[in-house]
C-alpha positions as CSV (number, residue, x, y, z in Angstrom):
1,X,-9.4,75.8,-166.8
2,X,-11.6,77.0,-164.4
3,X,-11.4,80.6,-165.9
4,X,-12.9,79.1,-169.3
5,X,-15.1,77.2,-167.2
6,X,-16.5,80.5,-165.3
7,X,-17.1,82.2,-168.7
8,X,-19.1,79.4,-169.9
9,X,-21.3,79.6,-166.8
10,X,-21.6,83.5,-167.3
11,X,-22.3,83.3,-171.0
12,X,-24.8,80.7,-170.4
13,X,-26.5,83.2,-168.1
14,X,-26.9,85.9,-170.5
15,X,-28.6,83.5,-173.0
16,X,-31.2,82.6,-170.4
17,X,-31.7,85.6,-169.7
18,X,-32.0,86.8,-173.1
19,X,-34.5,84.1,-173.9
20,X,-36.9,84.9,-170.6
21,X,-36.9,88.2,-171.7
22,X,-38.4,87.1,-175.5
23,X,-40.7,85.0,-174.0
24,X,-41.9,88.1,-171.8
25,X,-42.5,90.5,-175.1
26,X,-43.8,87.3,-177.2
27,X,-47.3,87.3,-175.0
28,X,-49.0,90.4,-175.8
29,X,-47.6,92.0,-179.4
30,X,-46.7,88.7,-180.8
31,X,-49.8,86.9,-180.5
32,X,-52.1,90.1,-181.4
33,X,-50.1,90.7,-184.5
34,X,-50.4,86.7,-185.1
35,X,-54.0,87.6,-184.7
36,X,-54.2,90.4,-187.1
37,X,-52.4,88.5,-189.7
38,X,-54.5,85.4,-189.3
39,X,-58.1,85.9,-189.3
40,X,-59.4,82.5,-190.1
41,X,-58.2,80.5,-186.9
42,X,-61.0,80.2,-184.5
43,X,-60.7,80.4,-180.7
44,X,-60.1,76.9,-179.7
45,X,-57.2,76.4,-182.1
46,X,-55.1,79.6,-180.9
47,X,-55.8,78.5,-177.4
48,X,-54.2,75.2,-178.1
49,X,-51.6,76.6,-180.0
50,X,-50.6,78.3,-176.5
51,X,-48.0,77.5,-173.9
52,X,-49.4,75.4,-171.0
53,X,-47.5,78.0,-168.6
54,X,-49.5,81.1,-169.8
55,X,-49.6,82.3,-166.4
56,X,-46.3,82.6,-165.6
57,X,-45.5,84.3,-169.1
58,X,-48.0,87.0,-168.1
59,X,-46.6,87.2,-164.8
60,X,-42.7,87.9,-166.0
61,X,-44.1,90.3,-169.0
62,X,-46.0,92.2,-166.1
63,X,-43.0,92.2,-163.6
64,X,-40.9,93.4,-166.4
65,X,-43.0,96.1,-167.7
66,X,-43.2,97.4,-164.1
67,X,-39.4,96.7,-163.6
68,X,-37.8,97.8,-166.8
69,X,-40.1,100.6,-168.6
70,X,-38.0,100.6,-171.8
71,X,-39.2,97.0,-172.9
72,X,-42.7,98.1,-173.7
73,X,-41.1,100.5,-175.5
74,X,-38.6,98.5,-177.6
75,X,-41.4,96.9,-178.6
76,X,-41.2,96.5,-182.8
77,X,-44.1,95.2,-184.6
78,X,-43.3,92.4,-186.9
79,X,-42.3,93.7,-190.6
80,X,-45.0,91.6,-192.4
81,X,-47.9,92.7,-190.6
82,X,-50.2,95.2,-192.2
83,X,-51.2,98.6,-190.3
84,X,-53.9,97.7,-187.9
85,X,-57.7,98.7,-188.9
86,X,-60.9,99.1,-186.5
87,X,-62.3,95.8,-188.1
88,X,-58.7,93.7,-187.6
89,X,-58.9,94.8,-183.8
90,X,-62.1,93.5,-183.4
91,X,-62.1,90.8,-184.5
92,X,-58.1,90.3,-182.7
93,X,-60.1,91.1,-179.3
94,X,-62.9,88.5,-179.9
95,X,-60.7,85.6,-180.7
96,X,-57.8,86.9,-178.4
97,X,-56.9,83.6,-176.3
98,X,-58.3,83.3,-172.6
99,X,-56.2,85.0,-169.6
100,X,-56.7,85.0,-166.1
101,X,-56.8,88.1,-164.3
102,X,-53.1,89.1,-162.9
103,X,-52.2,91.2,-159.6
104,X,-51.5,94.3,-162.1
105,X,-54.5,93.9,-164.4
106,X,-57.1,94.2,-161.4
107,X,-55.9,97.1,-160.5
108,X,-56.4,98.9,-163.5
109,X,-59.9,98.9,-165.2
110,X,-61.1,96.8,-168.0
111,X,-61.0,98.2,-171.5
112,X,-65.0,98.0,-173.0
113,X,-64.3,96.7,-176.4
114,X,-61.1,94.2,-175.7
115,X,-63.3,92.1,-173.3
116,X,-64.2,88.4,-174.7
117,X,-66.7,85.6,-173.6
118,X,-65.0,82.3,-174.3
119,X,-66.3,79.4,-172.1
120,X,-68.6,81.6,-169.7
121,X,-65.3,83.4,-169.1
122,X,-64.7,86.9,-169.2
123,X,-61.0,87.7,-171.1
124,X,-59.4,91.0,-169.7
125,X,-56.3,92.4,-172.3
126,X,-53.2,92.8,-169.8
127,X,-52.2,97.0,-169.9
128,X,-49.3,96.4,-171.4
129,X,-50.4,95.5,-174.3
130,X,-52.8,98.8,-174.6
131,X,-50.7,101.3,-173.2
132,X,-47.4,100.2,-173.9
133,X,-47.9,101.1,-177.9
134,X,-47.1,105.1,-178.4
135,X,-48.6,104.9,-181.6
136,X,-52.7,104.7,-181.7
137,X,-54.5,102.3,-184.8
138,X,-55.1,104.1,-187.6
139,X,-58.7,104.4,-188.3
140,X,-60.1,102.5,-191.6
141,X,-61.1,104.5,-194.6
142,X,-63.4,102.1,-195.4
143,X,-65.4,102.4,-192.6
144,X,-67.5,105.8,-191.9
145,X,-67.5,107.7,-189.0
146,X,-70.8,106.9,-187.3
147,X,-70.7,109.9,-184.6
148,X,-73.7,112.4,-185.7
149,X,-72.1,116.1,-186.6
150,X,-73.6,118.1,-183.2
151,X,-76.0,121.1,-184.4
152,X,-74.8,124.3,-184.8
153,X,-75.5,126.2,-181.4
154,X,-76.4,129.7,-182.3
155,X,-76.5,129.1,-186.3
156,X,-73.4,128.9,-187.2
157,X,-71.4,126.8,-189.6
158,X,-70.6,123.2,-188.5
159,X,-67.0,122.1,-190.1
160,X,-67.8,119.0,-191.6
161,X,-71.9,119.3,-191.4
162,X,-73.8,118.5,-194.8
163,X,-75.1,121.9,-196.3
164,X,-78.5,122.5,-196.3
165,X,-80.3,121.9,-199.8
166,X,-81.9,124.4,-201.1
167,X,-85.6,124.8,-201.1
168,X,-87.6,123.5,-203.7
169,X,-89.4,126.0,-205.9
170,X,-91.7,124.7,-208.9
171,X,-91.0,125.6,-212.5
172,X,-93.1,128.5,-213.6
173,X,-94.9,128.1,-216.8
174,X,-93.5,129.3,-219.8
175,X,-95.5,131.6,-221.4
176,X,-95.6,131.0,-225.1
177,X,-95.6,134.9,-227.2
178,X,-97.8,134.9,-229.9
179,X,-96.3,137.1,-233.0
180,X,-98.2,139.9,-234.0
181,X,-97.9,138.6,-237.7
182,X,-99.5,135.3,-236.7
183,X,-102.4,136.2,-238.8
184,X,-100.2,137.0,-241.9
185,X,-98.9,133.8,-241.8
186,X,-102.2,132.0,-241.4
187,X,-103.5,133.7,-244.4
188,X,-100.1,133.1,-246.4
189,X,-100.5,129.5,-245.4
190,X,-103.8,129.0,-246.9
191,X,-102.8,131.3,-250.0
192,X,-100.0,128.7,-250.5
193,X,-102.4,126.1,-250.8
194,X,-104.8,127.8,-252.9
195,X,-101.9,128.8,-255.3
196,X,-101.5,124.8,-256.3
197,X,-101.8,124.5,-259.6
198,X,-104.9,122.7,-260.6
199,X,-102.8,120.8,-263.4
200,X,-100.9,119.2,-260.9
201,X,-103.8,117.5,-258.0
202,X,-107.2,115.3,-259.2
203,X,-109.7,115.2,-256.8
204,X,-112.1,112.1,-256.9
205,X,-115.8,112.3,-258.1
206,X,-118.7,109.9,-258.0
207,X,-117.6,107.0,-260.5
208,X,-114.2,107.0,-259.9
209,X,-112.4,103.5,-259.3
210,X,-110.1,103.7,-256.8
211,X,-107.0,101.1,-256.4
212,X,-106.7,101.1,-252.3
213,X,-103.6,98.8,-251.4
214,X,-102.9,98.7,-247.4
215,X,-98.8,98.6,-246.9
216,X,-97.9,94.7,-245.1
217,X,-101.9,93.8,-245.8
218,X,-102.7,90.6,-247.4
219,X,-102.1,90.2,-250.5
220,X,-105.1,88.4,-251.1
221,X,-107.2,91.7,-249.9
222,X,-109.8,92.9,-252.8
223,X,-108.3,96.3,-253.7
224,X,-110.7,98.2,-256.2
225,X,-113.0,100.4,-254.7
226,X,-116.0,102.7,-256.7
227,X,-116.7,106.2,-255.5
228,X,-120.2,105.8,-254.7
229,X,-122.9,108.8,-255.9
230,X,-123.0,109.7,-252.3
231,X,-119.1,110.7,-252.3
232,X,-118.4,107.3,-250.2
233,X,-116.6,104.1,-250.8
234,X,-117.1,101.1,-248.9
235,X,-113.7,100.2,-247.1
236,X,-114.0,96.7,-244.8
237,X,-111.4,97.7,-242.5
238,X,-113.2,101.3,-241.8
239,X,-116.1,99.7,-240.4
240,X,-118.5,102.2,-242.4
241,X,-118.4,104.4,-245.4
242,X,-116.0,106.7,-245.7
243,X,-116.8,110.0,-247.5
244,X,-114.1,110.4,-249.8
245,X,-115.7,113.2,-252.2
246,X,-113.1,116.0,-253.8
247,X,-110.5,115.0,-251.6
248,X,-106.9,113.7,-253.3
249,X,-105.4,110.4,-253.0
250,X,-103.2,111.9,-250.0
251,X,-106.1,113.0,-248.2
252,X,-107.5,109.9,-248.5
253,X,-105.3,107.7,-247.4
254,X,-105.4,110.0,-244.5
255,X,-108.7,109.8,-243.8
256,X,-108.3,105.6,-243.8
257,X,-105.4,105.7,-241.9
258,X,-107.2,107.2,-238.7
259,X,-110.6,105.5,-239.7
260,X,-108.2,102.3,-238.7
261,X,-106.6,104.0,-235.8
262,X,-109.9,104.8,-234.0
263,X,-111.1,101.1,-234.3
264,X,-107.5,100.1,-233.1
265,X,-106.4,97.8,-236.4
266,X,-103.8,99.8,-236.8
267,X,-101.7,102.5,-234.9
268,X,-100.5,104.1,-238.5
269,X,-101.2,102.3,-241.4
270,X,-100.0,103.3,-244.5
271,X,-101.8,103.2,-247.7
272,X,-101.2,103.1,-251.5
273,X,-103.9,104.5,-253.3
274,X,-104.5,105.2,-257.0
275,X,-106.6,106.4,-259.5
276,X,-107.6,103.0,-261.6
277,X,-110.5,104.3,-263.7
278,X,-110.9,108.2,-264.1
279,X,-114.5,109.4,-265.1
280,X,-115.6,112.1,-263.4
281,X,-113.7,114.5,-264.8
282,X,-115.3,115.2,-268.7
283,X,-115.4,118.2,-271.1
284,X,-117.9,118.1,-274.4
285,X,-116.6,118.9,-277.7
286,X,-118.2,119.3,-280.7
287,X,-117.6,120.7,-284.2
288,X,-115.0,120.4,-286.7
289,X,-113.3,117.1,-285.3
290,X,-113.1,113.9,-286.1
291,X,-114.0,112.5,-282.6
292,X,-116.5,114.5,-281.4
293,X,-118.1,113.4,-277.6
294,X,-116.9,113.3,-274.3
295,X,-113.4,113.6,-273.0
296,X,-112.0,112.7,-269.8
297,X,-109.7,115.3,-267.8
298,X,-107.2,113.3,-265.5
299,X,-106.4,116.8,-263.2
300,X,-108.6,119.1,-262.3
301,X,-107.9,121.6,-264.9
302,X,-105.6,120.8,-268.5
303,X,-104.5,123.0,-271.3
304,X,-107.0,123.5,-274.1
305,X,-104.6,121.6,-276.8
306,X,-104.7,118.2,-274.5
307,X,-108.5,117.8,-275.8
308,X,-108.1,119.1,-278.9
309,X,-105.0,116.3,-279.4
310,X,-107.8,113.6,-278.6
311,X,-110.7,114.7,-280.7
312,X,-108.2,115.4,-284.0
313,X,-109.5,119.1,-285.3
314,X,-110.4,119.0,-289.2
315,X,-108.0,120.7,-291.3
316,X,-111.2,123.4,-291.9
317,X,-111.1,124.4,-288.2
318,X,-110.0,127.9,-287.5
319,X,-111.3,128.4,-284.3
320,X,-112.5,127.4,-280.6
321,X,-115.1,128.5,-278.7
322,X,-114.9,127.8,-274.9
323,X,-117.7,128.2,-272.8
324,X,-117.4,127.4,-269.2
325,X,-119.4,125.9,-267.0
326,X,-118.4,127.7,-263.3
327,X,-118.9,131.6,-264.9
328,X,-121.1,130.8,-267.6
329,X,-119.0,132.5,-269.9
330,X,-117.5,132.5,-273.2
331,X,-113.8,132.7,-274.8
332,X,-112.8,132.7,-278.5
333,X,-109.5,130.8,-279.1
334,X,-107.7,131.3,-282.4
335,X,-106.2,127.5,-283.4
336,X,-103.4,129.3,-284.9
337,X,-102.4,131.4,-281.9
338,X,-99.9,129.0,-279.9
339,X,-99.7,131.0,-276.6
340,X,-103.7,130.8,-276.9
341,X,-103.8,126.8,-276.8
342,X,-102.5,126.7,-273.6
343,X,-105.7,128.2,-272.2
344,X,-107.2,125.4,-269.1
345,X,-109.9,124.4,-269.6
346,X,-112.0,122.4,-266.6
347,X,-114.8,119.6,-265.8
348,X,-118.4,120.1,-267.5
349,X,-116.8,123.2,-270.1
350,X,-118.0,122.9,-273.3
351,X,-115.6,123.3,-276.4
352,X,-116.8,123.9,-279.9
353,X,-115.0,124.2,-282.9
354,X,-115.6,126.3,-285.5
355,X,-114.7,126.9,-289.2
356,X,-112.4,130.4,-289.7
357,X,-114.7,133.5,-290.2
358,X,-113.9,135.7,-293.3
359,X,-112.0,138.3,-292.0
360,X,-111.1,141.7,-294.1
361,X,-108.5,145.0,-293.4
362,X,-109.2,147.7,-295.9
363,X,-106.2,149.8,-297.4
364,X,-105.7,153.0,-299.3
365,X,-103.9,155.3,-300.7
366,X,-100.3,155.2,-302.1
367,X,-100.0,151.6,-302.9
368,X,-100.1,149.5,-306.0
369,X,-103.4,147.7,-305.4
370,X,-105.5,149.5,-302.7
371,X,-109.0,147.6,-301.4
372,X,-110.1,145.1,-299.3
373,X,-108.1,142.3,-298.3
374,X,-108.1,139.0,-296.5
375,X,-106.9,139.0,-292.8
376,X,-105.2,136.2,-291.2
377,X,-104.0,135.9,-287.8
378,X,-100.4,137.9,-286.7
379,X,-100.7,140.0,-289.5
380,X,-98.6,143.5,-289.4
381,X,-98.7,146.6,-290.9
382,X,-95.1,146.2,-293.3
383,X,-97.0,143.0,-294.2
384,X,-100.4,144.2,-295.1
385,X,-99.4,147.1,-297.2
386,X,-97.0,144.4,-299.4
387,X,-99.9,142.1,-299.9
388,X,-101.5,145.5,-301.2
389,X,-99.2,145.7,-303.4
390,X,-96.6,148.0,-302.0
391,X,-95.9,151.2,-302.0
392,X,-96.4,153.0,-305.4
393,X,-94.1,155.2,-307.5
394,X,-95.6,158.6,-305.5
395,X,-94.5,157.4,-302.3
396,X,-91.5,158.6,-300.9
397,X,-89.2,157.5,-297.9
398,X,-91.1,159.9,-295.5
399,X,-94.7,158.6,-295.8
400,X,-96.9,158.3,-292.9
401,X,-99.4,155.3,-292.4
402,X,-102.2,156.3,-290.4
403,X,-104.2,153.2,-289.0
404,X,-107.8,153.7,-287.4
405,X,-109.2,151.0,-285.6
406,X,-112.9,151.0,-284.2
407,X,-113.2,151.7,-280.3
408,X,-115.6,149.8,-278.3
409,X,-117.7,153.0,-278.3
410,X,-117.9,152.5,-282.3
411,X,-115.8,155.4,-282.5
412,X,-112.9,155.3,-285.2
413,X,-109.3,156.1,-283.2
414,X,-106.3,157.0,-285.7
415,X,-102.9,156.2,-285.2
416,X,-99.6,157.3,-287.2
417,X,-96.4,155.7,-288.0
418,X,-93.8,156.6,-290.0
419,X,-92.6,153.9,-292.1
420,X,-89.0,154.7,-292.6
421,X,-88.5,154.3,-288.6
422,X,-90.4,150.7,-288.7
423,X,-87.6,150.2,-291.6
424,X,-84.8,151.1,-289.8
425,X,-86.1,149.0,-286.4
426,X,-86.7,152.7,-284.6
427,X,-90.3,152.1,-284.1
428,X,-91.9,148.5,-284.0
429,X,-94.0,147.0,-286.6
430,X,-97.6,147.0,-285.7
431,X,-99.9,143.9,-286.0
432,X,-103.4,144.9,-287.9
433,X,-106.4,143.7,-286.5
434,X,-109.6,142.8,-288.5
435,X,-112.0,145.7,-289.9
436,X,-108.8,147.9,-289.3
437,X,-108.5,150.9,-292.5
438,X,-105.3,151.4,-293.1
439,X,-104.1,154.9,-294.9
440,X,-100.8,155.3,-297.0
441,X,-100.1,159.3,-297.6
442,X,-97.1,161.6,-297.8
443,X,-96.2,163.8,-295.1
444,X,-97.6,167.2,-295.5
């Protein structure tokens, strides 16, 4: 009995023991991982969570860690706390609990950033707590490293130093290279625009009525405008006249468009212009028609047949006299020539129609009724000699026509042809013009 009795005691021992020495380690890494874990208690309420016997604790953990230098050592950090950062000790040594200074602590110096005023108090971490962990905090990687880089002594590189940017040099201008053909192209530029066809633009006169519509305008907005005899028309929105003489219905919307942007209506207004009433534009023609008088040109130039279409030639006409008012000239125009019709004719020309002259060819020779004979237009040489008759009994296949035709000298110039090629398509069949004499022989 008293054996069991005596191991009771002894076991009883050892659990005191044991539990004094857990209270001991409890005061330091305990409460600062407590600390670190819990940020939002203040102050006051860790101080009351504290033992009323601080002192003593502080006492036995500072015996102990003089005493027995593996128990700062055993030390584990709780499992559930996270790695300490800069900003968690921090704020763990400003709301660290007040304790009084102990025999060990005053003889080792105060660290600078673990002090803490609480109550007019000054709050000293006990060096076990410091020095007994082996491992330092981590630093954050949040948080920068405020320490300026030193200077490089004698110019060197500094590991870690910014580089140096570089020095800041302005652009230099770009210097635009003329080509040498830069006058080529000018000129083939303007040679393009000359080269329109004047049967395609209409440039506006004096007495033209233009229809002048301004895109997302009113509706209600009067639209007809008359080209003045000064070359102008009188647009509200323009503020004056605006010269609109020979210019196309492009240019003139144009011309509106920055008449409007200069008294700051309208940044770019668009404008839908036509030609309402065309009278500018007129050719004359008299003669064989039936509606003799003035004609209006809508372009600035149209084919010859357009006006004859509107003043209906008489079935007597033969002819067409142009005469033009820029060169002062004159043009004959056969009505039966088709490729001749298509001659332009232009504003203020002046086209008469005339009657067919009597025109005459004179053949000889071997044929069956040699004299003179009517001409007509596109006549040819097989042509003439059958509506002379033919070729008489005397006349073989190697007879030779000779054709002479007066020069503009007044000199007669021959020509031969052998008929027998122009029959067998060797040689091609000439067309006979009027006054020509025309000679059937046989080859000598």
């Amino acid at each position: 009995m008293s054996k069991v009795l005596v191991h009771c005691a002894f076991a009883l021992a050892l659990l005191l023991c044991a539990a004094t020495s857990v209270e001991a380690q409890r005061v330091g890494p305990v409460e600062d991982d407590a600390v670190a874990s819990d940020g939002a208690k203040t102050a006051s309420e860790k101080t009351k969570e504290s033992k009323p016997d601080a002192k003593a604790e502080a006492k036995k953990a500072d015996a102990k860690s003089s005493t027995d230098p593996k128990s700062s050592t055993d030390t584990k950090p709780s499992t559930k706390t996270e790695p300490r950062t800069q900003s968690l000790e921090e704020k763990r040594d400003h709301t660290a609990a007040p304790t009084t200074n102990s025999p060990s602590a005053s003889s080792t110096p105060t660290a600078t950033n673990g002090s803490a005023a609480t109550n007019g108090s000054a709050a000293t971490i006990p060096v076990g707590e410091k020095t007994a962990s082996p491992v330092p905090p981590a630093k954050s990687d949040a948080l920068p490293d405020a320490t300026p880089t030193p200077a490089p002594l004698h110019g060197g590189p500094t590991v870690g130093a910014l580089p140096v940017p570089p020095k800041y040099e302005p652009p230099q201008p770009i210097k635009a290279e003329v080509p040498a053909n830069n006058s080529a192209s000018n000129s083939n530029a303007n040679a393009s625009v000359a080269a329109v066809s004047p049967t395609a633009i209409y440039r506006v006169g004096a007495g033209d009525i233009l229809d002048i519509r301004l895109i997302g305008g009113m509706s209600k907005d009067y639209t007809l405008f008359t080209v003045l005899s000064n070359g102008t028309i009188d647009y509200p929105l323009a503020g004056e006249p605006v010269p609109v003489l020979n210019l196309t219905i492009e240019e003139i919307g144009a011309r509106l468009s920055a008449a409007l942007k200069r008294r700051g209506i309208f940044d770019r207004a668009q404008f839908q212009i036509s030609v309402r009433d065309f009278t500018s534009h007129t050719v004359l023609v008299s003669g064989l028609v039936d509606q003799p008088g003035q004609k209006t040109l809508r372009r600035e130039a149209v084919p010859l047949y357009v006006v004859l279409a509107e003043a209906f030639p008489r079935a007597d006409a033969g002819r067409v006299v142009i005469i033009s008012r820029g060169s002062g000239g004159t043009k004959t125009v056969d009505l039966s020539d088709s490729g001749a019709m298509s001659e332009l004719v232009q504003s203020g020309d002046v086209i008469n129609v005339q009657p067919r002259p009597q025109e005459f060819y004179y053949i000889a020779g071997q044929v069956g009724a040699p004299g003179q004979k009517d001409y007509h237009q596109g006549l040819t040489l097989t042509q003439a000699i059958l509506a002379a008759g033919g070729l008489s009994r005397e006349a073989g296949k190697k007879t030779v026509v000779t054709v002479s035709r007066q020069g503009a000298d007044g000199r007669l110039v021959p020509a031969d042809y052998a008929l027998q090629e122009i029959q067998d398509g060797k040689t091609p069949d000439p067309r006979v013009q009027p006054g020509d004499r025309i000679e059937v022989g046989r080859r000598r």
